[in-house]
MIDOVO-340532 format. One record per residue (C-alpha): residue number from 1; residue in one letter; chain; y, z, x. Coordinates in nm, 4 decimals. Each point is the difference from the previous one (the first is absolute). Example, Ala and Ser with C-alpha at 12.3 -4.5 7.8 and 13.67 -1.06 7.14 Angstrom:
<recs>
> 1|A|A|-0.4500|0.7800|1.2300
> 2|S|A|0.3440|-0.0660|0.1370
</recs>
This chain:
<recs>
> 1|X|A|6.1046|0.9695|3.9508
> 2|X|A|-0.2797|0.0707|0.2368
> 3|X|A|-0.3444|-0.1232|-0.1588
> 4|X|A|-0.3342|0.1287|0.1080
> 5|X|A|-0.3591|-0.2416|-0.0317
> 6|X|A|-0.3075|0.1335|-0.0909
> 7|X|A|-0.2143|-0.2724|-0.0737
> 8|X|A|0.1539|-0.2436|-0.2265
> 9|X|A|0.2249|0.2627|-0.1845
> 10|X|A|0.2900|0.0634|0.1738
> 11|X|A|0.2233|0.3381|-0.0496
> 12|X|A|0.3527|0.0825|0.0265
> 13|X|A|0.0653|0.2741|0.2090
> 14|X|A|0.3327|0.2365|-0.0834
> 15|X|A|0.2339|-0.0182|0.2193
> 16|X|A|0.1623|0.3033|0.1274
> 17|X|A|0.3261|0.1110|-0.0131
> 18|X|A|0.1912|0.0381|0.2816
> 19|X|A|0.2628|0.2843|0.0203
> 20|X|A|0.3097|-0.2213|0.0309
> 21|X|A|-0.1467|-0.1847|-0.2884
> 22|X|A|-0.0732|0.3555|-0.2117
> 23|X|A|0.3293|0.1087|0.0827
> 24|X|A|0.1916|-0.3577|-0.0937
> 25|X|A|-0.2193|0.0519|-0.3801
> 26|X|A|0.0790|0.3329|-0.0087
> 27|X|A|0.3818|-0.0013|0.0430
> 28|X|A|0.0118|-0.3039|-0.2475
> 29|X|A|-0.2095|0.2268|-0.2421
> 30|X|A|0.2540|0.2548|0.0525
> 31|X|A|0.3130|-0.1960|-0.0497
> 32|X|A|-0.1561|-0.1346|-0.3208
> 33|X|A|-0.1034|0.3202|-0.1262
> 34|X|A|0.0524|0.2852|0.1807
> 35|X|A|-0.3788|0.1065|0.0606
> 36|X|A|-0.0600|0.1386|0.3350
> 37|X|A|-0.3148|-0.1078|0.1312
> 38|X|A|-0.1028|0.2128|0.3490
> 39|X|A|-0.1683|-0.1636|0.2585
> 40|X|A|-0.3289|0.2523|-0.0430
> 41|X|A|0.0055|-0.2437|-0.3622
> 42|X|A|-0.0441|-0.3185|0.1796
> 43|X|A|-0.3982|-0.0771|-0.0484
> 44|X|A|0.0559|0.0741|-0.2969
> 45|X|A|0.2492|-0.2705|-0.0537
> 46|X|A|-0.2463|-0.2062|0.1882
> 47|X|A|-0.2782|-0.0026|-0.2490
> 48|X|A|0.2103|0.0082|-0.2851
> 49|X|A|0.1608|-0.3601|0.1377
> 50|X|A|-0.2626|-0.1025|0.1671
> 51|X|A|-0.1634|-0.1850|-0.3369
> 52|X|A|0.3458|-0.1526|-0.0769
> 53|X|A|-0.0004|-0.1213|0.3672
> 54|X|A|-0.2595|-0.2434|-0.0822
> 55|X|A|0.0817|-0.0676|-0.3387
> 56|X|A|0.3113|-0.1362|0.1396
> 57|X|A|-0.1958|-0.1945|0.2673
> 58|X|A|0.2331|0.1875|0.2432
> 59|X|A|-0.1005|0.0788|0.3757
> 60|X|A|0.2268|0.2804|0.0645
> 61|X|A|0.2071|0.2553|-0.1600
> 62|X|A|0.2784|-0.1319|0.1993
> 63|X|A|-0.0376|-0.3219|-0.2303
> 64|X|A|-0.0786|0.2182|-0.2587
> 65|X|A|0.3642|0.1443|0.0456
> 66|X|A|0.1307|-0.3404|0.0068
> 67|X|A|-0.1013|-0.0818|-0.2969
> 68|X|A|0.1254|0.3065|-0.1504
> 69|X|A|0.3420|-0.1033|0.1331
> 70|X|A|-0.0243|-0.3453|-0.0328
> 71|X|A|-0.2068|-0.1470|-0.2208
> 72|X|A|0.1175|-0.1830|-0.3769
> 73|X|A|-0.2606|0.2690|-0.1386
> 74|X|A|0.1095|0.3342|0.2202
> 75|X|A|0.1607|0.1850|-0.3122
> 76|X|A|-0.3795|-0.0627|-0.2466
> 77|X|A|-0.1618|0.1095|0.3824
> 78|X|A|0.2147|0.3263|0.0381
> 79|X|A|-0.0999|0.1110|-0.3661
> 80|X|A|-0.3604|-0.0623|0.1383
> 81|X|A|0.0776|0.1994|0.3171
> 82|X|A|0.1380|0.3054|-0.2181
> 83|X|A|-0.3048|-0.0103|-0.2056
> 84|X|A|-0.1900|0.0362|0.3305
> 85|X|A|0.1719|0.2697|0.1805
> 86|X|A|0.0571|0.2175|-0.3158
> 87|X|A|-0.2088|0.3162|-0.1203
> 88|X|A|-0.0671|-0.0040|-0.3424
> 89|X|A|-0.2026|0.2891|-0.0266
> 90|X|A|0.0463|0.1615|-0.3109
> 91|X|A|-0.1094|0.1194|-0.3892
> 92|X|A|0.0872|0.1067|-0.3145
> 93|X|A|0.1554|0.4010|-0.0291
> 94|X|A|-0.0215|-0.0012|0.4113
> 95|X|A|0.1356|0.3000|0.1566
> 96|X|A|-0.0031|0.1741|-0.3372
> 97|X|A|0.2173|0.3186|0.0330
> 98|X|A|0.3016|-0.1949|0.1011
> 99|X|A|-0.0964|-0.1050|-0.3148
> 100|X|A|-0.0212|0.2912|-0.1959
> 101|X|A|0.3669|0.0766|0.1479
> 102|X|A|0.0981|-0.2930|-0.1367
> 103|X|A|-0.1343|0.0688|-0.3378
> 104|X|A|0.0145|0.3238|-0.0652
> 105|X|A|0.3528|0.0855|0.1878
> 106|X|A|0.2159|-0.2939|0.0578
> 107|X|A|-0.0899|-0.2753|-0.3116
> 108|X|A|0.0808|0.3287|-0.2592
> 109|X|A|0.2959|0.0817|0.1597
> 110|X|A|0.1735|-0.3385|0.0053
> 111|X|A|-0.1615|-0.0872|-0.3677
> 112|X|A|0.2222|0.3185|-0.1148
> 113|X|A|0.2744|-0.0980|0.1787
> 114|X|A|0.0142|-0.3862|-0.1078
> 115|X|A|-0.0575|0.1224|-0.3586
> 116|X|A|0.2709|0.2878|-0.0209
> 117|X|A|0.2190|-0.3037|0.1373
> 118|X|A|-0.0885|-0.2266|-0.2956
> 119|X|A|-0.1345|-0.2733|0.3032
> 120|X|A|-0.4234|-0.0482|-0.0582
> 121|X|A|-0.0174|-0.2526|0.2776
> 122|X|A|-0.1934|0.0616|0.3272
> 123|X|A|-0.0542|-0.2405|0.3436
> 124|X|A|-0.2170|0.0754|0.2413
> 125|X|A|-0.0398|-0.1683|0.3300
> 126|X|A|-0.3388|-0.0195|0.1387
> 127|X|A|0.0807|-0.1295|0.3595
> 128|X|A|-0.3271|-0.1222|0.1476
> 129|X|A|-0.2244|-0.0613|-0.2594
> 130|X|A|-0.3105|-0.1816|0.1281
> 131|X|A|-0.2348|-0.0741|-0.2626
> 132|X|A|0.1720|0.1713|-0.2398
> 133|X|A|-0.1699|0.3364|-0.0701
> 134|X|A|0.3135|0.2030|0.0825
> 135|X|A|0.2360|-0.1538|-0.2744
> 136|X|A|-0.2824|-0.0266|-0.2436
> 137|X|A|-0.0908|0.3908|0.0974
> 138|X|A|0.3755|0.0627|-0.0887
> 139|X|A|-0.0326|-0.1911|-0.3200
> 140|X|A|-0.2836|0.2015|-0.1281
> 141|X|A|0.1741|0.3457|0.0412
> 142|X|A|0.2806|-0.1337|-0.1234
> 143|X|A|-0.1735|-0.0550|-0.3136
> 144|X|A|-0.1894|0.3415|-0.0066
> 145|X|A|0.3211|0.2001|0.0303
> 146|X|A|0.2032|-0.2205|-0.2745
> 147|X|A|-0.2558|-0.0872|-0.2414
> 148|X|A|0.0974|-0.1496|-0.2806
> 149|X|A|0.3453|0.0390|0.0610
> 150|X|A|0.0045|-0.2448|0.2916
> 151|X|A|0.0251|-0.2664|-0.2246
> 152|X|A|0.3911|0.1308|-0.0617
> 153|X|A|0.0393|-0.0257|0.4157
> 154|X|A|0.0681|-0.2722|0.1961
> 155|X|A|-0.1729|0.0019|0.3186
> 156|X|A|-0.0430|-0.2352|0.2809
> 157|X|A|-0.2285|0.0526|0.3039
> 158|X|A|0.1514|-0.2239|0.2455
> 159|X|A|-0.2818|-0.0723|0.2789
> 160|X|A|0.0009|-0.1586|0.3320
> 161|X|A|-0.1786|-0.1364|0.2991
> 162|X|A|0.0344|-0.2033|0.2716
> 163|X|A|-0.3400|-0.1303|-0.0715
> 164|X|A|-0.0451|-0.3348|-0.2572
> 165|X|A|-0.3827|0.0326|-0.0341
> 166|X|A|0.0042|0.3509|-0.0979
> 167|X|A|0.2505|-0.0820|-0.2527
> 168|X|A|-0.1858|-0.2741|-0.1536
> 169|X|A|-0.3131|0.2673|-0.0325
> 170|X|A|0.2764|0.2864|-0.0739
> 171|X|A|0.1046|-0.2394|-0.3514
> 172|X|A|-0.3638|-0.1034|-0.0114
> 173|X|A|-0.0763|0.4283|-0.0954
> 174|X|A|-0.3050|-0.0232|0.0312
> 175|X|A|-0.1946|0.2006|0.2234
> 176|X|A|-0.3744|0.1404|0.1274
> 177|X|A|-0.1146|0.3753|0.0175
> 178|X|A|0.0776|0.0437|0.2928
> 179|X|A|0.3776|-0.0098|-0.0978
> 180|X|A|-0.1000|0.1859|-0.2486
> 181|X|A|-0.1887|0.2662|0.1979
> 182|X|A|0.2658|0.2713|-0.0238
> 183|X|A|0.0695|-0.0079|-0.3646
> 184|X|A|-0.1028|0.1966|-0.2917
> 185|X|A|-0.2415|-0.1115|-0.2427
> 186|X|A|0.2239|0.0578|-0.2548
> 187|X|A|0.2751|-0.1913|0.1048
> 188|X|A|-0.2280|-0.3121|0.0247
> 189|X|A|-0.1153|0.0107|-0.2967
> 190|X|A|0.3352|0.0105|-0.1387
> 191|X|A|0.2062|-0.2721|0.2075
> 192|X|A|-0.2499|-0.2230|0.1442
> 193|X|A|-0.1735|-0.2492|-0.2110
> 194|X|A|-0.3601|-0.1133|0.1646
> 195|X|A|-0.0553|-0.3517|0.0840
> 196|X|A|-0.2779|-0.1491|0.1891
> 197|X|A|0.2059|-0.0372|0.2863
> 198|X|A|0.1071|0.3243|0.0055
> 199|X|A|0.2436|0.2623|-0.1753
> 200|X|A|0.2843|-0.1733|-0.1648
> 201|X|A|0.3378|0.2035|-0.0227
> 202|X|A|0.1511|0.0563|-0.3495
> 203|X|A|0.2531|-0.2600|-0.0930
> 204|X|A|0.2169|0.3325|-0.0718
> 205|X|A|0.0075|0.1244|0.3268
> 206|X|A|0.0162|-0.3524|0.1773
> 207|X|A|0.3054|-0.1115|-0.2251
> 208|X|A|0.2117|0.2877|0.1504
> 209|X|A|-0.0637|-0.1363|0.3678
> 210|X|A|0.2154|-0.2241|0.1692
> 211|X|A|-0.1267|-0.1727|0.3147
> 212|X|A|0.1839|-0.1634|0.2377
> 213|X|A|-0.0165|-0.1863|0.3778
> 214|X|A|0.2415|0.2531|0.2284
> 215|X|A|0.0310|0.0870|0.3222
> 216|X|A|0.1260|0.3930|-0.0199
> 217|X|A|0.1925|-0.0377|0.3513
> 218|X|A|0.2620|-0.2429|-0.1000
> 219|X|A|0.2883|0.0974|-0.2066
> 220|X|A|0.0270|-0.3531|-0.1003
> 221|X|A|-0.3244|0.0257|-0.1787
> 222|X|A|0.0056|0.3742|-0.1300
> 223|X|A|0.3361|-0.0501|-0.1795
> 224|X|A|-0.1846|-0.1815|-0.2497
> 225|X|A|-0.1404|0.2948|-0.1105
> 226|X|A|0.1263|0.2076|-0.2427
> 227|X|A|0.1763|0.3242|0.0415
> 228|X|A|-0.3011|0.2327|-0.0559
> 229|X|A|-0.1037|0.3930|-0.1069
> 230|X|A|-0.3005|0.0127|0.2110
> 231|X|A|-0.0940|-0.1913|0.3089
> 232|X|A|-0.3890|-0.0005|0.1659
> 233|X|A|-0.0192|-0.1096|0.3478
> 234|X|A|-0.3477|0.1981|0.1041
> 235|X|A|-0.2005|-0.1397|0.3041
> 236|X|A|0.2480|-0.2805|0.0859
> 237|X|A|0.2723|0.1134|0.2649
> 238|X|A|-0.2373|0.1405|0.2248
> 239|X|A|-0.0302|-0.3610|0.1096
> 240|X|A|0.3632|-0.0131|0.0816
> 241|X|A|0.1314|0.1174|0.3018
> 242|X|A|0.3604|0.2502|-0.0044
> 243|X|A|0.2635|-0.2615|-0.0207
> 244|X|A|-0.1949|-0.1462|-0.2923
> 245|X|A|-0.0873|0.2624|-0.1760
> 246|X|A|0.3884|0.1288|0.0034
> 247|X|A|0.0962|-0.3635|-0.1588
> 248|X|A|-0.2786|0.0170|-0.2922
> 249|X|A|0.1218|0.3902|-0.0849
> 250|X|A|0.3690|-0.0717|-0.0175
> 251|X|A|-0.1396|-0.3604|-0.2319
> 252|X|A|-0.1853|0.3108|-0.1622
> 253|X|A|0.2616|0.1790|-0.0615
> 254|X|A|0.2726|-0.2881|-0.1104
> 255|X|A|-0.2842|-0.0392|-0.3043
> 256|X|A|-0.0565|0.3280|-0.0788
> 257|X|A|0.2343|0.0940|-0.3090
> 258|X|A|0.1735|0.4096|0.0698
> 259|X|A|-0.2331|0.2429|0.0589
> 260|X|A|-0.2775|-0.2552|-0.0339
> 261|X|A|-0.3322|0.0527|0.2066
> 262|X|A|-0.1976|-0.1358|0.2713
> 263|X|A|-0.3897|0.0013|0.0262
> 264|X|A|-0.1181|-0.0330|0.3401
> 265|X|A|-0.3843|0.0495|0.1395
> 266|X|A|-0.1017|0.3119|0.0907
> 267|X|A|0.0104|-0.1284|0.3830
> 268|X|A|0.2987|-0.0814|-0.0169
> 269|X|A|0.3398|0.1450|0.0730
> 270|X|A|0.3918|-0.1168|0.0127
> 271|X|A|0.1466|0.3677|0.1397
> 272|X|A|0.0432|-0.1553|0.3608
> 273|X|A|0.1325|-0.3117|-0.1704
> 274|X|A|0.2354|0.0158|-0.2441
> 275|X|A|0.2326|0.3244|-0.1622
> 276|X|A|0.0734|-0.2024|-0.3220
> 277|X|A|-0.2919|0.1597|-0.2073
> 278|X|A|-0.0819|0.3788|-0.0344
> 279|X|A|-0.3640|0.1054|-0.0200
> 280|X|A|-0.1037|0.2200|-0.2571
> 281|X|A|-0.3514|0.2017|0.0618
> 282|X|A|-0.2132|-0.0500|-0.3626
> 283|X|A|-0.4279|0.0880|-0.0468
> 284|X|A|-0.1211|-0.2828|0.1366
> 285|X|A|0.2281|-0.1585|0.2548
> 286|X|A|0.4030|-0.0678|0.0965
> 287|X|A|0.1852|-0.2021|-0.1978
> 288|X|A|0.3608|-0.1538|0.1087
> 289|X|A|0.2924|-0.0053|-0.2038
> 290|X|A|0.3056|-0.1873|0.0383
> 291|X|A|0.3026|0.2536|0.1297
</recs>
């Protein structure tokens, strides 16, 4: 890597990327995991490699590709690059009237149908999951809507990402107020326990969460998920180009149990992509169900 002298400290200067090398990292990015990354993107992957660049006493991303390829340590180094080119931008009860659809429309009206079928057992996928507010968000409505009774259910909320770290701070559960920032008062008080580190979630909530390492784009990986009522997939396939996003739908909808539903964000939309959900207009947002 090039180094710069001032004096007697000397600097490492980034290098840059060229475009045969950004297009090389970005088409191996792709085949690994479908994200799309556009050439307007590529500063960006610049300074978020940059660091790793000289951590890894590499002089150019070419090498740094190399050793992604290569190297006896390339499969700990691509979990490190998918920590680095992933947005995990999120909080607790985020984008809350897809929310409220959820709990006030669809959770009652499966809840009645499992229990005129005699069958109190629920799965939902949360595909995505980051840090872990989403599943833990689901967790606490699903207690407010069953109450006491959910102790008769049994209910697993199956979440994913393609991301170790934020899984290790996703089982961690604990979090700042910043994740915090967009829920009610009430609803800390009652399922976060305060720690000097931050806001613990309650050992009730976090025992119905299952987290696990999965990469949403391979079928390989996403049949060891179980068949599920409800998937979320919000913010996550707008990183995907077509092709991809028409191979993690149909993985969608191979989980999805009849009539089940699909989450997405509200930027995002499947109509050009796939005919094997319907959409269904609700307060608050679309929601997808399985035809």
């Amino acid at each position: 890597m090039p180094e710069l002298s001032i004096g007697k400290l000397t600097l490492r200067k980034t290098p840059k990327m060229s475009i045969n090398e950004f297009k090389e990292l970005t088409a191996f990015i792709h085949d690994k995991t479908g994200i799309a990354i556009p050439v307007r993107r590529k500063y960006l992957i610049e300074n978020k490699l940059g660091n790793r660049l000289k951590e890894l006493h590499l002089s150019s991303y070419a090498d740094y590709i190399k050793y992604l390829k290569f190297s006896p340590k390339k499969e700990s180094e691509f979990k490190k690059l998918c920590e680095l080119i992933t947005v995990n931008e999120t909080s607790f009860f985020r984008d809350i009237k897809q929310l409220t659809v959820f709990k006030n429309i669809i959770l009652p009206e499966i809840i009645k149908k499992r229990e005129k079928q005699g069958n109190k057992e629920l799965k939902i996928w949360s595909a995505g999951c980051s840090t872990g507010e989403e599943p833990y968000t689901l967790g606490i409505i699903l207690h407010e809507v069953l109450k006491v009774s959910i102790i008769g259910w049994r209910i697993q909320i199956y979440a994913t990402d393609i991301s170790p770290a934020v899984l290790i701070r996703a089982r961690r559960g604990i979090y700042n107020q910043y994740s915090l920032r967009t829920t009610p008062d009430h609803i800390i008080e009652k399922y976060f326990i305060k720690q000097p580190d931050g806001y613990k979630i309650h050992p009730k909530v976090q025992k119905l969460v299952n987290f696990q390492l999965l990469n949403i784009t391979d079928p390989k990986h996403t049949k060891k998920v179980p068949n599920s009522d409800i998937i979320f997939c919000r913010n996550v396939i707008i990183y995907f180009d077509d092709e991809v996003k028409r191979r993690v739908i149909n993985n969608f909808y191979d989980k999805l149990k009849d009539d089940g539903y699909l989450f997405l964000g509200y930027s995002e939309s499947i109509h050009r992509i796939s005919k094997l959900f319907k959409s269904q207009i609700k307060p608050g947002g679309i929601v997808y169900i399985k035809n």
